[in-house]
C-alpha positions as CSV (number, residue, x, y, z in Angstrom):
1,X,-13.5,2.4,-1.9
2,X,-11.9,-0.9,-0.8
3,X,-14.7,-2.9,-3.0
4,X,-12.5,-1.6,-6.0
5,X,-9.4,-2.7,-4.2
6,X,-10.3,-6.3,-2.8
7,X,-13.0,-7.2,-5.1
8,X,-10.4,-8.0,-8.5
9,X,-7.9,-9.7,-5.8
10,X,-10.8,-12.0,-5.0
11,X,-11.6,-12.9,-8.0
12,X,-8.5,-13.7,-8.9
13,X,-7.9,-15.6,-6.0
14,X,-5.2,-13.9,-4.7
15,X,-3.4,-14.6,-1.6
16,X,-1.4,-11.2,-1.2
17,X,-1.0,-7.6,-2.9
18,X,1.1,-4.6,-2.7
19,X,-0.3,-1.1,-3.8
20,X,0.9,1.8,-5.7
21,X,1.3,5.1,-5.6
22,X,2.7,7.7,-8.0
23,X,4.1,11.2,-6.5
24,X,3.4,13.9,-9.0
25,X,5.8,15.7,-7.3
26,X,8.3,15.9,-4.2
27,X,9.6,14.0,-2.4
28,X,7.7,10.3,-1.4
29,X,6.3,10.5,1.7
30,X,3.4,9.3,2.9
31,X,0.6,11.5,4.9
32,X,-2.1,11.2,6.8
33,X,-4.5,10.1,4.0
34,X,-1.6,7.1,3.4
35,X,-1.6,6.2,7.1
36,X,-5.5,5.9,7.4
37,X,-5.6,3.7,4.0
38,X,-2.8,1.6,5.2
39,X,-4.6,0.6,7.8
40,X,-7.5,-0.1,6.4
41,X,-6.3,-1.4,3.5
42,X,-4.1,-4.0,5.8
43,X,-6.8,-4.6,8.7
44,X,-9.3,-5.4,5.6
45,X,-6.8,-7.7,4.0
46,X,-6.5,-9.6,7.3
47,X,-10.5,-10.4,7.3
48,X,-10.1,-11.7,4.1
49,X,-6.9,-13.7,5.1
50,X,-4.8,-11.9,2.0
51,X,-1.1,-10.6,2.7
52,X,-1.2,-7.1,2.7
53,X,2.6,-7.2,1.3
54,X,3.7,-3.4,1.4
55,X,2.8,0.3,-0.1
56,X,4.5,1.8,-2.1
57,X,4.9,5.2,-3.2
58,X,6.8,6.7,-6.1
59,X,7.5,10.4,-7.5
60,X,7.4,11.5,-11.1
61,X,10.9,11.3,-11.2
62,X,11.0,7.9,-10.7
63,X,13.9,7.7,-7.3
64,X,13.6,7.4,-3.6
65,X,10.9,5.6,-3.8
66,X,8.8,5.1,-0.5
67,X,8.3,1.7,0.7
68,X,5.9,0.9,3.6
69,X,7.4,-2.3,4.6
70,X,11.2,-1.1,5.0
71,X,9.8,2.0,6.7
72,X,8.5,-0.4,9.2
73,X,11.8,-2.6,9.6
74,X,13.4,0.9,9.8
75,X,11.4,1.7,13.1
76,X,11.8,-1.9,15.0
């Protein structure tokens, strides 16, 4: 749950984060699970005034990695 997430950033007093994801296989792209979690990953962070800074997901292989953030700038 997001206790596991938020509580180490706490404690370490941290002021943003980024998350990661490995692919096992396929391509890197995010589904529905990674669209609810975003957002509550990024609408918790706000409450806790901590930069939600991007989420990332990356295959086995190790290229075309998926990257939140730039799919964002993509879509403006």
């Amino acid at each position: 749950g997001m206790r596991e997430v938020f509580l180490p950033l706490l404690l370490a007093e941290a002021r943003a984060f980024a998350c990661l994801r490995t692919q096992p296989e396929g391509a890197a792209h995010p589904g529905m699970a990674d669209g609810r979690l975003i957002w509550t990953l990024r609408e918790t962070a706000k409450l806790m005034n901590i930069e939600f800074v991007d989420y990332l997901i990356v295959p086995a292989e190790g290229r075309d990695c998926y990257s939140w953030r730039e799919s964002a700038r993509d879509r403006e």
